[in-house]
C-alpha positions in Angstrom: 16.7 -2.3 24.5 14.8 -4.2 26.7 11.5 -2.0 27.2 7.8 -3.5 27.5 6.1 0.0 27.9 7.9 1.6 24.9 7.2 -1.7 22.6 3.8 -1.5 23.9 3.0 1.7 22.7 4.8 1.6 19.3 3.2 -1.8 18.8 -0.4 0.3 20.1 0.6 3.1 17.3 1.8 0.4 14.5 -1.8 -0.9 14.7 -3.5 2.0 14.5 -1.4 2.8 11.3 -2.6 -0.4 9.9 -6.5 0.0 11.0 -6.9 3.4 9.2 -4.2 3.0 6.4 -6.7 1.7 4.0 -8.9 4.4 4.5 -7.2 6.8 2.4 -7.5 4.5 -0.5 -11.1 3.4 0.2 -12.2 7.0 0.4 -10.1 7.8 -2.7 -11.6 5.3 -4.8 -15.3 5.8 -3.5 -15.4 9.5 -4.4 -13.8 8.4 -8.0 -15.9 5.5 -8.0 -13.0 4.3 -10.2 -9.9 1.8 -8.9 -8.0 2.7 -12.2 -3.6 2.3 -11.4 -5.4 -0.4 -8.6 -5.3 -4.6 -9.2 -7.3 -6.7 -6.8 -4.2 -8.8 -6.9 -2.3 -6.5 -4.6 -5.5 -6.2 -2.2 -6.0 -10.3 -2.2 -2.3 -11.1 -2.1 -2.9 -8.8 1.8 -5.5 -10.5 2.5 -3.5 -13.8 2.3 -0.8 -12.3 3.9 -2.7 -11.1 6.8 -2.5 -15.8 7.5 0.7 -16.3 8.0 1.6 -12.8 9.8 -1.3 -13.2 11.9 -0.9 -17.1 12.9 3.3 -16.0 13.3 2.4 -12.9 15.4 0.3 -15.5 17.7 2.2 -18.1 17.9 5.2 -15.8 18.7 3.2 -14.4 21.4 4.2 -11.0 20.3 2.2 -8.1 21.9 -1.0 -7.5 21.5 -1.2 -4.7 19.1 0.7 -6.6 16.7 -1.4 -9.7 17.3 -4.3 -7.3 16.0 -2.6 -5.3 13.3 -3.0 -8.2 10.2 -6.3 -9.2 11.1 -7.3 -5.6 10.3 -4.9 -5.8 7.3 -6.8 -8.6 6.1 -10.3 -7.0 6.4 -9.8 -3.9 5.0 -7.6 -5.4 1.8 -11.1 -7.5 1.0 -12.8 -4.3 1.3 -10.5 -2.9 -1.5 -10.5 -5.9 -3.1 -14.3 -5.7 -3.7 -14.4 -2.1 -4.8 -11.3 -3.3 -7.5 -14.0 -5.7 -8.3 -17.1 -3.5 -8.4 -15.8 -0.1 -9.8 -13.0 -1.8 -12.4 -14.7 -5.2 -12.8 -17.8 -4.4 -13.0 -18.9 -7.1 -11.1 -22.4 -7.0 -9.0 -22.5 -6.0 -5.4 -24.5 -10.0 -4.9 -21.6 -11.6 -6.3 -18.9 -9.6 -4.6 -20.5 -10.4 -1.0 -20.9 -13.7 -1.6 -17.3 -14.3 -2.7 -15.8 -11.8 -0.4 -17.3 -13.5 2.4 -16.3 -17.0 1.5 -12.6 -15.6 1.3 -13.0 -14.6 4.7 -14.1 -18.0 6.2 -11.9 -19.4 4.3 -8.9 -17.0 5.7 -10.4 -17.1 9.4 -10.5 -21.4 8.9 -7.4 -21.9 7.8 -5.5 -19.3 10.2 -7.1 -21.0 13.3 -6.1 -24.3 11.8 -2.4 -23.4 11.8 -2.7 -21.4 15.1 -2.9 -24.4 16.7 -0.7 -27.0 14.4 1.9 -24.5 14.7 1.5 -23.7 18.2 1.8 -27.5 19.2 4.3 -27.7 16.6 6.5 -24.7 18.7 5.8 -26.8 22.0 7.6 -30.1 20.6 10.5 -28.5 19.1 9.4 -27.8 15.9 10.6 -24.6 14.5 10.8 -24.3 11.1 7.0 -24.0 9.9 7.2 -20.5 12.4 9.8 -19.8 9.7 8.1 -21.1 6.8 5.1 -18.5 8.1 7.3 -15.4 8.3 8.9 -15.9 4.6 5.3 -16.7 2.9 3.9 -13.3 4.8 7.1 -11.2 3.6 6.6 -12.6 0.2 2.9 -12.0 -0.1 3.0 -8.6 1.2 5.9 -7.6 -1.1 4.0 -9.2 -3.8 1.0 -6.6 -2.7 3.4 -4.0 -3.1 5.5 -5.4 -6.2 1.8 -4.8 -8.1 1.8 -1.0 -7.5 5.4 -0.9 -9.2 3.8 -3.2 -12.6 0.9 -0.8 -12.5 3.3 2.5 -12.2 5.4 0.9 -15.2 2.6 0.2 -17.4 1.2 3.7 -17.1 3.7 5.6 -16.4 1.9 8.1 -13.7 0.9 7.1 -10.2 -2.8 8.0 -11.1 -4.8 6.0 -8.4 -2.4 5.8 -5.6 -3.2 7.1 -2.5 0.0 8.6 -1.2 -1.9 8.7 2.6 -2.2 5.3 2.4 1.5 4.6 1.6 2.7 7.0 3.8 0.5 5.4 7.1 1.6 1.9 5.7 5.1 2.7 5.3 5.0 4.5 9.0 3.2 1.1 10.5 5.7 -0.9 9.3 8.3 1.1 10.9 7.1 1.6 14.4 5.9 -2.3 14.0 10.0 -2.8 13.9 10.8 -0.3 16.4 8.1 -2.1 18.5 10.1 -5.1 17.8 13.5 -3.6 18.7 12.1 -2.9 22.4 10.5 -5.8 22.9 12.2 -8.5 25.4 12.9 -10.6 23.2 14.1 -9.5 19.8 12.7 -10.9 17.1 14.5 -10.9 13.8 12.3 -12.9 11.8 9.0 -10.3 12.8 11.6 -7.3 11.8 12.4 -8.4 8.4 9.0 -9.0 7.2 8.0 -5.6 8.3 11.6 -4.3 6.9 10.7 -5.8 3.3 7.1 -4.3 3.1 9.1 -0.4 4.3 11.9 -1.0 1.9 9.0 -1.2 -1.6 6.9 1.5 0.0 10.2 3.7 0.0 10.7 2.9 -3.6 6.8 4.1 -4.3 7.1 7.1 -2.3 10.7 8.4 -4.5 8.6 7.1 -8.0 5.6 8.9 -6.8 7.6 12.1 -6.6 9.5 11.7 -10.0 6.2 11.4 -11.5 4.2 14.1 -10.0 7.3 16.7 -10.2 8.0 15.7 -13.9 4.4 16.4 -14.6 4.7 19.8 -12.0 7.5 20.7 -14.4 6.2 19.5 -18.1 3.2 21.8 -17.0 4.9 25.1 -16.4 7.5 24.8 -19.3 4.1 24.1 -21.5 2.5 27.3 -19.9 6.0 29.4 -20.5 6.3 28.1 -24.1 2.6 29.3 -24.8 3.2 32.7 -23.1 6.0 33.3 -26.0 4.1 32.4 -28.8 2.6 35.9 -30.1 -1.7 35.5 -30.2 -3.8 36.1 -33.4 -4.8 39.5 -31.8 -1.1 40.7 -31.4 0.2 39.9 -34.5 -2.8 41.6 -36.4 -2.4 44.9 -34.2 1.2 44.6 -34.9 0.5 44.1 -38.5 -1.3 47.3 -38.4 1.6 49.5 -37.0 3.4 48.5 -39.5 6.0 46.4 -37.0 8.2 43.8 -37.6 7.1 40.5 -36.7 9.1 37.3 -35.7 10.9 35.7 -38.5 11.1 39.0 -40.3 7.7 39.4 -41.1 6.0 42.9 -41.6 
């Protein structure tokens, strides 16, 4: 499926699912000013995920799209991760700045750093710290991910969520792997941490709808059972004519 164009393009696309999927929730959370059903946990876990993807993606040489796509997944998770902090936390706006921007010289430092040990690394032979990268970004972005499900548990309701944002995510990650798929060289390690992060978003996306159509449905059978139940008014006109009431009441 050799095909630079078409890997090209859905690599262009996957990126441009990852620079906006964020936005959703940012905007979400702004107008609530609230993060509640959010942890900064899931946003910082990205952030730290966006090292290894990123210094892997490199390395790999993969296109260019996907050389871009977790550097924008690292920048907008700290943006989450501050309003988790200032809306939830309550923390001040001096404090998130100056910690926010640490964490990203700290990310930016040490991706370079490996960027170039891994890169000489590749040059001599050495493959298995690539490796290494790949399973510490799939595990970091499922851990991301793994937080929404505690969150959904513990409150039974997918209050919070942004179903936008899990539906761009979940559609980056899968032209990301179709990007993959028509690249020249086929990379299996790239496709299954993108396949890991598509597999929990699935699982959000079918508990998102059990929640919201159980609550769809407890609403209308609460609306039908108060449409039986006679009012004060017609029982006491009923009353007056003399009519039988429920229960055998006159």
């Amino acid at each position: 499926m050799d095909s630079p164009v078409a890997a090209n393009i859905l690599g262009t696309i996957g990126a441009v699912c990852w620079s906006i999927q964020l936005l959703p929730q940012v905007v979400k959370n702004y107008r609530r000013h609230s993060t509640s059903g959010l942890h900064p946990v899931m946003y910082a876990s990205w952030a730290v995920a966006g090292i290894p993807l990123g210094t892997y993606n490199l390395v790999q040489n993969l296109n260019v799209a996907l050389q871009v796509q977790p550097h924008i997944l690292i920048f907008l998770s700290l943006i989450t991760w501050a309003q988790c902090k200032y809306y939830g936390d309550k923390w001040k706006l001096s404090r998130i700045l100056l910690l926010g921007g640490s964490m990203g010289l700290v990310v930016g430092g040490v991706e370079a750093g490996l960027f170039f040990a891994l890169r000489r690394g590749r040059d001599v032979g050495v493959e298995w710290p690539l490796t290494l990268m790949a399973v510490l970004a799939a595990i970091l972005l499922g851990i991301g991910v793994l937080r929404y499900y505690w969150e959904i548990y513990k409150s039974r309701s997918v209050q919070g969520i942004s179903f936008m944002f899990v539906f761009i995510d979940a559609g980056g990650d899968l032209v990301s792997i179709l990007a993959l798929l028509f690249s020249p060289r086929i990379d299996i390690t790239g496709m299954v941490i993108y396949s890991v992060e598509l597999v929990l978003w699935v699982g959000i996306g079918i508990l998102g709808v059990h929640y919201r159509l159980r609550v769809f449905i407890l609403k209308i059978l609460k609306r039908d059972q108060a449409s039986d139940e006679p009012t004060e008014e017609s029982t006491d006109e009923a009353a007056e004519r003399g009519e039988s009431l429920p229960g055998g009441r006159q």
